[in-house]
N, C-alpha and C positions, 0 to 999 in steps of 0.2 A: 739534640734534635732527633734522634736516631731513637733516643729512649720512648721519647712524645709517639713519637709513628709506631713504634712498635706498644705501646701502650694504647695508641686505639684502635691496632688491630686486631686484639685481644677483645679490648671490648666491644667491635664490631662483633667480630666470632662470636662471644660471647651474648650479644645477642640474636644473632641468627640462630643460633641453638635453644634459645625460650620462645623467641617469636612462632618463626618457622619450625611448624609440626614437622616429624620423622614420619616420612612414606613409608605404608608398608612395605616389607620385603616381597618381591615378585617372585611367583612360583615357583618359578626354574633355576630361582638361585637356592632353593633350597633345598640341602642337606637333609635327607633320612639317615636316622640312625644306623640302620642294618644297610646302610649305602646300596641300595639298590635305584636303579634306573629306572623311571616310569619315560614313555614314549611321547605324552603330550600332558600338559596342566593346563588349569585354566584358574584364574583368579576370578572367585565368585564375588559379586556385587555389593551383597550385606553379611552383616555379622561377620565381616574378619575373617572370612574362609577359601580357600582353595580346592580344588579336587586335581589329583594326580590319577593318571592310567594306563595299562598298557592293551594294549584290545589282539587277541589269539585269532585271527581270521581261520584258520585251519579249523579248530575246534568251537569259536564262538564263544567264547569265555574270555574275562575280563579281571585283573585285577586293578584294584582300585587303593589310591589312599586319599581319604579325606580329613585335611589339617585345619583344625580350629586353633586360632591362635590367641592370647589375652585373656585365658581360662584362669576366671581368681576364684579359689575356694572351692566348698565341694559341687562339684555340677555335671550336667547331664547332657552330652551330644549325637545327633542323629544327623546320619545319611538317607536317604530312601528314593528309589525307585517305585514308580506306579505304572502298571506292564499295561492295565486295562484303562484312566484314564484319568484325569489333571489332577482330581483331588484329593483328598486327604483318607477319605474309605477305599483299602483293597492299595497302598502303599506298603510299600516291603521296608523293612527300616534296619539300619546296620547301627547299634546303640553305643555308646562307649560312657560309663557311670564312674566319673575319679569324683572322690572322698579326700579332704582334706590331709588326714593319716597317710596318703603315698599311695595307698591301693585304685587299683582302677580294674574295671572289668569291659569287658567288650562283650555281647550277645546278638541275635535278632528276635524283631520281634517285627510279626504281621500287622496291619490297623485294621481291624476290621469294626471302630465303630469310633465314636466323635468324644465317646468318652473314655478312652485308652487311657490306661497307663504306662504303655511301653512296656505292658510283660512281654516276658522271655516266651520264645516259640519258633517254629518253622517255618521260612518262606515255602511261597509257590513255585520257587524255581531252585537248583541244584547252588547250595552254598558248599565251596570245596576249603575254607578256611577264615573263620574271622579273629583279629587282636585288635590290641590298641595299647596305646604310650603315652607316655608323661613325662615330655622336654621343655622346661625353659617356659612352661605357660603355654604349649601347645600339645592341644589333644589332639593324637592323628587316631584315625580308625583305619585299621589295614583289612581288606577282604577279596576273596577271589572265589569267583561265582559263576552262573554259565547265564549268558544273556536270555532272558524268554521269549517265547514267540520267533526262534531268528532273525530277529531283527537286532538293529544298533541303535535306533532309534528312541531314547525312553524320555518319558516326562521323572524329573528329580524334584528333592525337595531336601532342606537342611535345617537343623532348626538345634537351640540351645535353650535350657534352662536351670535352676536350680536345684540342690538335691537337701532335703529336709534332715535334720539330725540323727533322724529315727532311719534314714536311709531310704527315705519316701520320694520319689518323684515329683517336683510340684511343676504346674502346667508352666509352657513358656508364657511371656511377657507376649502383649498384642500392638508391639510396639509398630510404627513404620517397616522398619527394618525386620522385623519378624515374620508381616504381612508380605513382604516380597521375596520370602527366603523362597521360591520357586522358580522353575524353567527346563528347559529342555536341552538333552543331551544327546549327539550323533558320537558314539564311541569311533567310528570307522571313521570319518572326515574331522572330528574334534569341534563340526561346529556347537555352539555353546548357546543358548538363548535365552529370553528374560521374558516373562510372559508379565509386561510392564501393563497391556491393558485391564487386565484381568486384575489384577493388586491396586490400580487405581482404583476398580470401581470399587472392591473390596474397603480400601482405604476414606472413599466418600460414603459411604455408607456405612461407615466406621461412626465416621463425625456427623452425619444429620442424626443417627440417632443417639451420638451423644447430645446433640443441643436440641432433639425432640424431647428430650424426655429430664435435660436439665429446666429447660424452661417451664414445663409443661409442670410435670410433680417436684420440682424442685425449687420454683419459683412463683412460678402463678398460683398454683392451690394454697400455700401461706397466704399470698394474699388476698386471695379470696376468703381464707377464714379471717384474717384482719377484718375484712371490709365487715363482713355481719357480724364479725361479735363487738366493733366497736360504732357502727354508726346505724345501728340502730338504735340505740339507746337515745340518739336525738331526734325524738317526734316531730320538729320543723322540716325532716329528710322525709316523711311519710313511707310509701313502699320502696323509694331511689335504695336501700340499702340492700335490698332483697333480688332489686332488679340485678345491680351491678355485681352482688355475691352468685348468680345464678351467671351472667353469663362470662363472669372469670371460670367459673369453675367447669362453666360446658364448654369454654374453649381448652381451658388445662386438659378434661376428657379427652377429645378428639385427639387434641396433639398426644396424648398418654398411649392412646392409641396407636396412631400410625409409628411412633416410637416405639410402642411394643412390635407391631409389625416389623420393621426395620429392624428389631433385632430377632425374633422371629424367623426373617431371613437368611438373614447373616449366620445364623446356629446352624440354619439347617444345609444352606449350596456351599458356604466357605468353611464348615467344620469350626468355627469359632465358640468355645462354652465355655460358661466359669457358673458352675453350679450355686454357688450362695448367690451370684447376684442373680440369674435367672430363675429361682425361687422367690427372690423376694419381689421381684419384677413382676411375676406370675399372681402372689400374693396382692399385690397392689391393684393390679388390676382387677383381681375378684373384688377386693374390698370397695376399689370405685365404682362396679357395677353393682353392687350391690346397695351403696348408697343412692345412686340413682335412681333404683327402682323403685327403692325407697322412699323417695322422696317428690316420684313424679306419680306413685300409686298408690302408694298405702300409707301418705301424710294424713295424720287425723287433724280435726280441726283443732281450734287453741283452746275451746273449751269442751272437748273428748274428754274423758277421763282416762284415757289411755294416752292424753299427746305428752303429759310429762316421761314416762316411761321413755315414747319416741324422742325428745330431744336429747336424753342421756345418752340412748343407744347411736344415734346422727353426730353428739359432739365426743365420744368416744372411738369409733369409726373413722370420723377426722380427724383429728389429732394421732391418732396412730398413722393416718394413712401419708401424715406429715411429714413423724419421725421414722418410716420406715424409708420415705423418698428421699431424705437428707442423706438418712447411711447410705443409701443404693447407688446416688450422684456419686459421691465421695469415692463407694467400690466399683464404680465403673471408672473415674477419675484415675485410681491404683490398677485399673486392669489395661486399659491402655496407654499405662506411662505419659498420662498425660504431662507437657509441661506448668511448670509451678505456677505463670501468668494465670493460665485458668482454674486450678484452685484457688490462689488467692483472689481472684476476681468473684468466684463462687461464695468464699467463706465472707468475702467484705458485701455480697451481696444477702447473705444470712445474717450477717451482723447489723448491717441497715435495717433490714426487718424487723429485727429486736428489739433496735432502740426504739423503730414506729413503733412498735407495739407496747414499749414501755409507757411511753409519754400519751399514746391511746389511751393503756387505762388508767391513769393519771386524771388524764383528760375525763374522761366519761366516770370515773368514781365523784369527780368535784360534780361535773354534770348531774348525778344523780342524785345526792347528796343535797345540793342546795332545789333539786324537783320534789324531795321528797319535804326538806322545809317549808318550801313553797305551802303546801299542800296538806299543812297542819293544818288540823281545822281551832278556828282562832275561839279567844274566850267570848262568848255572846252572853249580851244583857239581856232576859227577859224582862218585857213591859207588859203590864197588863192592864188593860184601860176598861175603865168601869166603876 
């Protein structure tokens, strides 16, 4: 009997230990290497980070440590202070770059633009020592610095990403958790704060123009080229085919649009950028204005001797402006980590379109095929009376 109980109190344990996740370890219980004491910590919100510090009222100077913990692989961590004001331009950044191989580096580097790469350089205010360490999967950055403006008061920010093989920086992930890595810091009182409204709105405006611009170029403009190249070919449809190709494709516009907008803005008040997809973004949208204008000014007639030229240059223009909008969904899918649901809801929704498009022209080759037999002209008797 004694065996039995102790047999499933092992396997309770035993489960509690799979079920039940392991809480992070809390600030204060952690151990720096160089055993030194910081005066207050505070456990940060996202990405697995803490800040430790000791605040010099005497002199106004601050040493700080900030521990990133669950660091796999070669990767890249930042602290930063913003002396003048919430955002991402005119942040002072405290860097710490571990490599794979064991080495790590610690440096500062100033932002002064949205397409940083975290060079090496000088803050605006007195840095009196920066390091950094590599224990157990946590990157701490140690630094001690003299506060700006004398104040205690600063807006912070923390953020991680990857480091490329070549030793390259690549931009953080624009995950949830990414978008909120901000808030504000009173060195002297230790209070701590999360500037939650502010990363909401960032974070909805994150997602309409993922789903402006998934439905818009990534959805409706396929179908809209569906719709005309496969139903017009049936003359019982008369203009219906032309009507409903035109206003899928000026509704796809609009929304192209205010999706461009939306992201637009988001590049320019939240410092948010990923150059390949904002190229091609940019791209897209010349090519749709350009179709447009196309097509609402300088269509020739069907018997122009210029309109074949036009329908080459109109279905070359589309089809690129297609398969440019497919990668784009996809790289903006990878840029905000989105989850899997909506990719594969994406890709089953490119798939569907395929197969219509398969069995369209299927459909419309038999269609044309048995118009064109139709339309032999048949053997005639002449008679001639007389």
């Amino acid at each position: 009997m004694a065996s039995i109980r102790k047999s499933v109190l092992l396997f309770l344990t035993f489960l509690t230990v799979i079920i039940i996740p392991a809480t992070p370890q809390p600030c204060n219980s952690y151990k720096f290497p160089n055993n030194f004491n910081y005066a207050a910590c505070e456990d940060l919100p996202v990405l697995e980070s803490s800040l430790h510090w000791k605040y010099h009222p005497s002199s106004g100077a601050v040493d700080v440590a900030f521990n990133k913990a669950n660091v796999k692989g070669s990767s890249w961590v930042a602290w930063a202070i913003n002396p003048t004001s919430k955002g991402m331009i005119g942040s002072q950044a405290f860097v710490a770059v571990y490599k794979h191989d064991g080495s790590i580096k610690a440096y500062t580097s100033p932002i002064t633009s949205y397409a940083t790469m975290l060079q090496e350089g000088n803050l605006t205010f007195p840095v009196y020592g920066v390091s950094a360490s590599y224990t157990n999967g946590h990157v701490i950055i140690f630094a001690s610095f003299q506060l700006p403006g004398n104040t205690t008061l600063v807006n912070h920010a923390w953020q991680e990403g990857l480091v490329s093989d070549d030793g390259t920086l690549r931009p953080h992930s624009f995950s949830r958790a990414n978008l909120q890595s901000f808030g504000t810091l009173d060195f002297l009182s230790g209070k701590v704060s999360e500037t939650g409204g502010n990363s909401d709105s960032r974070i909805t405006l994150r997602n309409v123009h993922g789903v402006l611009n998934t439905i818009s170029w990534g959805v409706l403009m396929p179908i809209g080229v569906i719709l005309a190249r496969y139903l017009k070919a049936f003359d019982c449809l008369g203009p219906t085919w032309f009507q409903l190709h035109r206003a899928c494709q000026s509704l796809a516009f609009l929304m192209g649009i205010a999706g461009f907008g939306t992201g637009l803005y988001i590049g320019n008040h939240y410092g948010i950028h990923n150059a390949p997809h904002r190229c091609v973004g940019i791209t897209l949208l010349c090519l749709a204005i350009t179709q447009v204008c196309l097509a609402v000014f300088l269509r020739p007639k069907k018997d122009h001797k210029y309109r074949m030229f036009w329908n080459i240059f109109h279905y070359i223009v589309g089809y690129s402006i297609i398969a440019l909008a497919v990668w784009n969904v996809f790289k903006g899918f990878d840029i905000l980590n989105a989850q899997n649901i909506w990719k594969k809801t994406y890709v089953g929704s490119i798939i569907s379109l395929a197969i219509i498009a398969v069995v369209l022209e299927v459909i419309t080759w038999i269609w044309v095929c048995n118009k064109k037999r139709v339309k032999e002209p048949e053997n005639h008797v002449e008679i001639v009376i007389g």
